[in-house]
C-alpha positions as CSV (number, residue, x, y, z in Angstrom):
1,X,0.0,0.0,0.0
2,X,1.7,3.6,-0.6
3,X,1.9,6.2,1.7
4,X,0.3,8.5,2.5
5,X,2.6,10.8,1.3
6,X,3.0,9.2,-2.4
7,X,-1.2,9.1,-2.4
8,X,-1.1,13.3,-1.7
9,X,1.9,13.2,-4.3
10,X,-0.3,12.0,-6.8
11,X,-3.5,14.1,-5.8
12,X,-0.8,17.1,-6.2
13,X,0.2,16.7,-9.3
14,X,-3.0,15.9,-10.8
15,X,-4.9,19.0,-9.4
16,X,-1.7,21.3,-8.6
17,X,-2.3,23.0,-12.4
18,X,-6.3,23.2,-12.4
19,X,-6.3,25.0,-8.7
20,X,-3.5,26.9,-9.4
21,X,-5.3,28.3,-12.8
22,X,-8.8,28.2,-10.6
23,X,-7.5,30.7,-8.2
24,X,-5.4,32.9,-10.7
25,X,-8.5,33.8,-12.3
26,X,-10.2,35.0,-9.2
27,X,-7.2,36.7,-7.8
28,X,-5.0,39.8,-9.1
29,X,-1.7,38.7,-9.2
30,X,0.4,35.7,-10.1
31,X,2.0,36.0,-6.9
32,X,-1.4,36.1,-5.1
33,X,-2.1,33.0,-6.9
34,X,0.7,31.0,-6.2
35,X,0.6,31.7,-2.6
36,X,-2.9,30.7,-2.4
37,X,-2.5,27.6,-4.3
38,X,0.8,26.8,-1.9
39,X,-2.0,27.0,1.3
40,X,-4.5,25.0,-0.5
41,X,-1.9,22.3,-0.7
42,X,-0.8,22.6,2.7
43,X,-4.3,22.4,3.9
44,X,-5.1,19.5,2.1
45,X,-2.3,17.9,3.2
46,X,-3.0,18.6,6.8
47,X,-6.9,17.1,6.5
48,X,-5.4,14.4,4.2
49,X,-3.0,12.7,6.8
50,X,-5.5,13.7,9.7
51,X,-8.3,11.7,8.0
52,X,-6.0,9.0,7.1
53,X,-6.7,9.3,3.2
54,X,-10.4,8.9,3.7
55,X,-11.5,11.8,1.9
56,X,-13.6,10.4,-1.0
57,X,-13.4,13.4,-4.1
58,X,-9.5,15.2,-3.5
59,X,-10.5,17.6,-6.1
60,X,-14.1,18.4,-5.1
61,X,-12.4,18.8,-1.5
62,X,-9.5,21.1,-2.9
63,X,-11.6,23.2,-5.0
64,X,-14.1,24.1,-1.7
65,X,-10.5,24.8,0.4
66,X,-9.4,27.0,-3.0
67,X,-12.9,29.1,-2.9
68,X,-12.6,29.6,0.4
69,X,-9.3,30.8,0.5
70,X,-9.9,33.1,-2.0
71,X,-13.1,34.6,0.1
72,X,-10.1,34.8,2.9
73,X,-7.9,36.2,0.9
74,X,-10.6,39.4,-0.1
75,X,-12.2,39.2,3.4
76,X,-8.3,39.7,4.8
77,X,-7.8,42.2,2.8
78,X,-10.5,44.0,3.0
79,X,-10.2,45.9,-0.7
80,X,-11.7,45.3,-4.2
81,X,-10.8,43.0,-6.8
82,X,-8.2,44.3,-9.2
83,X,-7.0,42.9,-12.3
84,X,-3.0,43.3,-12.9
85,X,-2.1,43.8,-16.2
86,X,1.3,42.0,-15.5
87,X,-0.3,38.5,-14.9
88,X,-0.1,36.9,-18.4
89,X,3.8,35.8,-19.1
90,X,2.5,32.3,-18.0
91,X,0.4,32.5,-20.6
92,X,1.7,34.1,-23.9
93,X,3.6,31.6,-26.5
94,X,7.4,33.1,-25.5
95,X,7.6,32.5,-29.3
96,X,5.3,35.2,-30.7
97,X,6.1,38.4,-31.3
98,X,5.8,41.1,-29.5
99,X,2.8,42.7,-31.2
100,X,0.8,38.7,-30.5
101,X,2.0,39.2,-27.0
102,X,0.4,42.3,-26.5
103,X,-3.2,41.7,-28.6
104,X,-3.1,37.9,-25.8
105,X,-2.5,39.7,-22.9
106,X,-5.0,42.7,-23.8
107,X,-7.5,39.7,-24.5
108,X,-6.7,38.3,-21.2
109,X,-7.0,41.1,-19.6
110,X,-10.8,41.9,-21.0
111,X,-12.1,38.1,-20.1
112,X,-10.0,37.9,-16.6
113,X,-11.6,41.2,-15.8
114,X,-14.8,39.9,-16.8
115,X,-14.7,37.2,-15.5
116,X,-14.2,38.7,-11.6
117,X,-17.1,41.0,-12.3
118,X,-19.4,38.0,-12.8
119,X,-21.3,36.4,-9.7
120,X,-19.0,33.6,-7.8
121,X,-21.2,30.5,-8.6
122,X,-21.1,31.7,-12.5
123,X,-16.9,32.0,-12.3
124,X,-16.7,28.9,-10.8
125,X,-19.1,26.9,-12.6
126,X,-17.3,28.2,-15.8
127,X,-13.9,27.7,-14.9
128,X,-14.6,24.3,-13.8
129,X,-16.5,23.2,-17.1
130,X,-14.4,24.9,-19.4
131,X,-10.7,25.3,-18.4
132,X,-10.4,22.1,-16.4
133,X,-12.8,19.8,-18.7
134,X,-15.6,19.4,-15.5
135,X,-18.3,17.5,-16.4
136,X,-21.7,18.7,-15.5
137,X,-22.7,16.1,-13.3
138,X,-19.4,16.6,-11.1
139,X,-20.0,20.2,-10.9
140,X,-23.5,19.8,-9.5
141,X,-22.0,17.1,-6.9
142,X,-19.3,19.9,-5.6
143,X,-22.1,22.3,-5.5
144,X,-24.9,20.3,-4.3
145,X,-27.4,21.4,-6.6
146,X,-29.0,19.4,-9.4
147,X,-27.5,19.0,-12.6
148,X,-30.1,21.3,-14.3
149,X,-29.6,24.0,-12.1
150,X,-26.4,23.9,-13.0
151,X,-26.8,23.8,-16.4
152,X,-28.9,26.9,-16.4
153,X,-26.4,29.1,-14.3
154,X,-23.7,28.1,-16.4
155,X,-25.7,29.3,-19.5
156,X,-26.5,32.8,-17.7
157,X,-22.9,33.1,-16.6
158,X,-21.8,32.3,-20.3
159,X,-24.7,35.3,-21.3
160,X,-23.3,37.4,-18.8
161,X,-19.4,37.1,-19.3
162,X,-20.3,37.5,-23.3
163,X,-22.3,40.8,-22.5
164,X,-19.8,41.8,-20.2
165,X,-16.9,41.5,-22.9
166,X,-18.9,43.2,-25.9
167,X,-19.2,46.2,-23.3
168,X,-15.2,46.3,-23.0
């Protein structure tokens, strides 16, 4: 049987990239992001050995300790959601051009923006189905709500993020 320690090594590396990009969104800086994402880690490994590996969905449970953290993170802060405008080096092909560059990370910029101005269940929902590949049906699980209800907030965040950018 592994350890625990090889079982969160696995969990890690399968969600380390979808949290991290989860919270990035949400959050306005790289740096923010990455030191969020380090605690969400560090708190799931803390509940992990504690519960002795019997947490049943690692990435449902990670995704609740990233949104909260995020809500700390804004709660600590006390101050309104900025979007930096130096957050997309991660991003951009180093291979472009300069002019490609710039267009990406003034197209970033617009959605990321747009993104944080839409309701937290719609950011979330999105994110979830469309960056990380999130099935429906897992989404509605982490959120305990059915399936259709689901369905329909993700279609009015999609209406309102699209309404959003056409006003940028």
């Amino acid at each position: 049987m592994d350890s625990l320690n090889e079982q969160f090594g696995r969990i890690y590396d399968q969600y380390i990239e979808k949290i991290y990009r989860f919270v990035f969104l949400k959050v306005d800086s790289q740096e923010t992001a990455e030191d969020i994402t380090s605690k969400v880690f560090m708190k799931g490994w803390e509940a992990f050995k504690n519960q002795n590996a019997d947490i049943k969905n690692p990435g449902a449970f990670l995704y609740q300790i990233a949104r909260n953290s995020v809500v700390d993170h804004y709660r600590e802060k006390g101050r309104a959601k900025v979007v930096s405008a130096d957050f997309s080096p991660e991003i951009a092909d180093p291979k472009a051009s300069a002019h490609d560059r710039a267009i990406l990370n003034a197209d970033i910029n617009v959605i990321k923006k747009a993104v944080q101005g839409l309701k937290k269940d719609y950011q979330d929902i999105i994110i979830w189905h469309y960056l990380d590949d999130m099935p429906i049906a897992d989404i509605a699980k982490l959120l305990d709500k059915p399936a259709g209800t689901v369905r329909v907030m993700l279609h009015r965040g999609l209406k309102d993020l699209k309404n959003m950018v056409e006003e940028s």
